[in-house]
N, C-alpha and C positions, 0 to 999 in steps of 0.2 A: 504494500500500500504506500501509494508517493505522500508523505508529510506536509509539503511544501507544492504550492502550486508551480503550474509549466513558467510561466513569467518569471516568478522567482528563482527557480534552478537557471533560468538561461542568464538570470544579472548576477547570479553567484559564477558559475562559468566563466563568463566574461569578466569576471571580476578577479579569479586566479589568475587569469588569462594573461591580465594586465600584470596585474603583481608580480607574475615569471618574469613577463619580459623587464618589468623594470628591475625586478633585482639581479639578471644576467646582462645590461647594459651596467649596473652599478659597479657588478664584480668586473666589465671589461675594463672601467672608466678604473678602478681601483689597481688592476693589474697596468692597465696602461703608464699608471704614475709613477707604478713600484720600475716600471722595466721604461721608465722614459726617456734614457739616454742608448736603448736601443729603439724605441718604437719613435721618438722625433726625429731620428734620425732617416729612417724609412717614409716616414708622412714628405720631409724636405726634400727627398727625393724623390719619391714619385710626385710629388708638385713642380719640385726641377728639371724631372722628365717628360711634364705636360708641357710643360714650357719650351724646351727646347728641342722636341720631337722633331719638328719640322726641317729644323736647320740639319738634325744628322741624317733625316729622309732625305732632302737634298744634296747633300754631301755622297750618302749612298748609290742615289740613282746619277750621279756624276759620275761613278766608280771607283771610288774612292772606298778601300775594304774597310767592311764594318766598324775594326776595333778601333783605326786608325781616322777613322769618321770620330767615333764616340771620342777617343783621347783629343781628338780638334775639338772636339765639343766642350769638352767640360775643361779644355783651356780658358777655351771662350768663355763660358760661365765666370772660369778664376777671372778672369781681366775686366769682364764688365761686373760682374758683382762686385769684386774688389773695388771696380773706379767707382760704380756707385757708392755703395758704402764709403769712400773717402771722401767726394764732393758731398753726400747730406751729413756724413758726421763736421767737416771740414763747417762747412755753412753754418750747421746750427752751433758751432761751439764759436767763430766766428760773430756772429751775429745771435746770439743765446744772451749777453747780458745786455744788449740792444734791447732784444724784444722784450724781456725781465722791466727792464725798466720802463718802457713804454707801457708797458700795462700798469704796471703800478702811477704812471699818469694817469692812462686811462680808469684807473680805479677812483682816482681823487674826484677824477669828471663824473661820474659814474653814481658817485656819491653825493654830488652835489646835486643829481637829481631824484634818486630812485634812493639814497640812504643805507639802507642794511645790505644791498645788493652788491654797492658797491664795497663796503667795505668788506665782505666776502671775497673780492674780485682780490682788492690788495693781501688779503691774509693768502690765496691761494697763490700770487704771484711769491711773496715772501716764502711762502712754505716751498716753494719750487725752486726754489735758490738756495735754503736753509738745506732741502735735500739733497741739492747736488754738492755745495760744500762738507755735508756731511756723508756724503757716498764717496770722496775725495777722500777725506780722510780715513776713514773706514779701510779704504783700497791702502791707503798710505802705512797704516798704523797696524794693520790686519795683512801684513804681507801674504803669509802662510794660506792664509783662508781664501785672499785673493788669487793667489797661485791657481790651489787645487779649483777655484771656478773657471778660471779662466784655462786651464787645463782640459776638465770638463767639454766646454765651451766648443775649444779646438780637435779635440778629438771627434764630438759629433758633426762637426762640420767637416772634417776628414774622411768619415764614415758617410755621410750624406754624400761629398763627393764619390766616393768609391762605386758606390750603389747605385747611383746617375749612369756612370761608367757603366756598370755591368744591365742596368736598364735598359741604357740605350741600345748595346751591343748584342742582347741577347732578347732585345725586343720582340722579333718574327718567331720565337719559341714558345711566348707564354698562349697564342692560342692554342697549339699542340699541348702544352704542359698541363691548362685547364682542359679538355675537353678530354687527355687521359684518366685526372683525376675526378672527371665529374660522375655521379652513379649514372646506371642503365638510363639511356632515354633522354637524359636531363643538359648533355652536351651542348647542342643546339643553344637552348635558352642561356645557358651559366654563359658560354661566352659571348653571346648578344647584351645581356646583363652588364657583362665584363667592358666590352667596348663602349658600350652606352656613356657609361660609368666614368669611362677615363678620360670619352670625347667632350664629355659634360667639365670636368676637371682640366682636361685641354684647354676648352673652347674660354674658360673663367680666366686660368691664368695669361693666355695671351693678351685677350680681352683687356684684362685688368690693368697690364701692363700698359697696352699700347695707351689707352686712355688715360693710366697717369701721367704718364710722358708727357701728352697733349695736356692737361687740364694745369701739370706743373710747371713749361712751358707757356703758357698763356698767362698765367697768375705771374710769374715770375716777369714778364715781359710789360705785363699791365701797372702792375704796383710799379715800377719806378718813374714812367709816365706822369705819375700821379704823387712823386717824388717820397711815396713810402718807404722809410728805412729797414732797413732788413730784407730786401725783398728774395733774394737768394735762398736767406733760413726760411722763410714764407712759404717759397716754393718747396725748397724740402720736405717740410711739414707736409703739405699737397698731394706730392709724391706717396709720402709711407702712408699717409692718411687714404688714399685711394684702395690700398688693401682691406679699406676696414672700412667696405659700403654703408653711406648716410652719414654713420658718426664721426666718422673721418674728416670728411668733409665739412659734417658743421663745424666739429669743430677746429679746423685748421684755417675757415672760412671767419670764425669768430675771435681767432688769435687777429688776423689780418685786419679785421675792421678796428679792432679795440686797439691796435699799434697804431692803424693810421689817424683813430679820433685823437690820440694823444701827442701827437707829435705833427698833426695836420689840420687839428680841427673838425667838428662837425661836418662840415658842406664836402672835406676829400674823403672823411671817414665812410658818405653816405657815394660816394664815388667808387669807394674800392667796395662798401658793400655791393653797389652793379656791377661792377668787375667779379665778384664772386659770385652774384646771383646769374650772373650771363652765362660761364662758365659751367654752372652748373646744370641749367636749361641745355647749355647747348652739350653736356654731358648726357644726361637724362633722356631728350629728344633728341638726338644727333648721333653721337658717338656709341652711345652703349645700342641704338637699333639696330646700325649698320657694321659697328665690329663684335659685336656677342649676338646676331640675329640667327644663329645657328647653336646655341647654347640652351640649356633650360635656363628660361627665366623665372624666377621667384617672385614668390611676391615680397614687398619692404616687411610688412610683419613677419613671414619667417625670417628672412634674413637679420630682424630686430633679434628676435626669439633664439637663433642659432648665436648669434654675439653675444646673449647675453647668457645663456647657454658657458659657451666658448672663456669666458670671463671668470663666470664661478668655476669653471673646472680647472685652468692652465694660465688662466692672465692673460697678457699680453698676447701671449704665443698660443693661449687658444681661442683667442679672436680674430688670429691671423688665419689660422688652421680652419676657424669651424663655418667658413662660407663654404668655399670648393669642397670639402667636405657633404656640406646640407646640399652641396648642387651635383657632387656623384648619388646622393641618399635620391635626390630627383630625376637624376636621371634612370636610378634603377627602377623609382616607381612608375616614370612614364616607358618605360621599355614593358616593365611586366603589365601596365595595366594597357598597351599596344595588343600585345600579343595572348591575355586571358583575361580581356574584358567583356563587357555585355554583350551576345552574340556573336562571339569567337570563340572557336575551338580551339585546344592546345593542339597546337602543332601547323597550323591551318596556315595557308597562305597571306601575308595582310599587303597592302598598297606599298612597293617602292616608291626611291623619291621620281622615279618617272611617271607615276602612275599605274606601271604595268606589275602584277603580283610579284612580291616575292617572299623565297622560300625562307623560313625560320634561320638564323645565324648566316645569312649569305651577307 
């Protein structure tokens, strides 16, 4: 005799359902921490090898043998990562107690209209300077500790390199590799899953890139026009801030305007605000339709939800991680709900991009 009516067994159901899966995400999310200076180092590389897939398919179909492609490649990676990394560290340290101090102008302004807000604005500029002196010293006084971080540090980006390497090079193996290890039957879908998945993480990181480029670029170009100081740290900001869709943005969009109200006044502050609202319009509608128009697009709420997500679990480094990430998670579900959605059969033929059928993992 059933105790409990059919409604209620099926929300209890659904209700362990839920509980499995979030406590075997917890335990992944928990293992991930304990082993993170082997698992970030794997995420940096296959986001490395999303990235620069194309250049060693090139290289490739040039003739140029595999490994001797990948080793051009992940030179390439050292030189421009390297030079990046030198112009935005160079820039903001450069121009870092520039902008420090213009906001704590802009705080006094700030304050003399809005009150608590503004004085908010100067305690966080303060507190952002009190932390870098004291992360100086820290590094200075804490030699040993700083070592083994920065040891750390070096290692997994030696290990990310290596892995880029052996990605790249042994690239044309993982569909054989997947479709050996997948059960009876299930080959087909695991590697259409698979490529969905990486082309989605592809399509994000180039994407991402090329659009910071353009958006740091522009800002950088705009702000001295308008005779804003710092505008090179400006753009830097721009740049990293483009990894970290919306928030990024504002707020490296809000650094800019609050530097130029204090050192330009109202009337250029409201200038460089159009300079960053234009940029961003013409990010939004322009750049991101026409360079990620073959990507899954998200909506702003997940992408909120995945950052903030990203945030409590890893910091920094899991807000950088956790879009391309949400956007392989979309591309899986727009593959699988392709191919075993409402009036499809598994296995079934569904619409190439010609229009003409095509067969399951072609």
């Amino acid at each position: 005799m059933q105790l409990l009516p059919d409604p209620v067994r099926r929300l209890a159901a659904w209700c362990a359902a839920v509980l499995l899966v979030a406590g075997v995400v917890w335990i992944v999310i928990r293992l991930c921490g304990q082993f993170r200076t082997a698992v970030v180092p794997v995420l940096l590389a296959l986001l490395g090898t999303a990235l620069l897939g194309p250049l060693h398919r090139w290289l490739v179909r040039a003739g140029v043998h595999r490994s001797l492609a990948a080793g051009i490649t992940c030179v390439a990676v050292v030189t421009v990562v390297g030079g990046a990394v030198y112009i935005v560290v160079s820039a903001l340290v450069d121009t870092g107690d520039q902008i420090l101090s213009s906001l704590k102008r802009a705080a006094k302004s700030v304050t003399t209209y809005f009150g608590a807000a503004g004085t908010s604005l100067d305690d966080l500029a303060t507190s952002s300077k009190g932390l870098f002196s004291k992360f100086a010293g820290t590094a200075a006084s804490n030699v040993i500790s700083g070592v083994s971080v920065v040891a750390e540090y070096i290692a997994m980006a030696v290990l990310a390199l290596l892995l880029v390497f052996f990605f790249l090079r042994d690239s044309h193996r993982v569909a054989h590799q997947l479709r050996s290890l997948a059960p009876r039957g299930t080959a087909d879908t695991i590697e259409a899953v698979a490529r969905r998945a990486f082309a989605a993480v592809e399509g994000f990181m180039r994407g991402t890139t090329v659009i910071a480029l353009i958006d740091a670029t522009l800002t950088t170009v705009g702000l001295p026009v308008l005779r804003v100081p710092g505008a090179i740290g400006l753009g830097a900001l721009v740049f990293v801030g483009a990894y970290i869709p919306y928030l990024g943005a504002f707020l490296s969009g809000a650094v800019a305007v609050l530097v130029a109200l204090a050192d330009r006044g109202l009337v250029i502050a409201l200038w460089a605000l159009g300079v960053v609202v234009a940029v961003q319009v013409l990010d939004g509608h322009v750049l991101q339709p026409v360079v990620q128009s073959r990507t899954v697009r998200m909506h702003p709420a997940a992408v909120l939800l995945a950052l903030t997500a990203g945030a409590s679990v890893a910091g920094i480094l899991g807000m950088l991680l956790a879009v391309p990430l949400t956007a392989a998670a979309f591309g899986v579900g727009h593959e699988l709900r392709t191919r075993y959605g409402p009036g499809d059969e598994p296995g079934s033929a569904r619409p190439g991009p010609d229009g003409r059928g095509e067969q399951p993992g072609a």
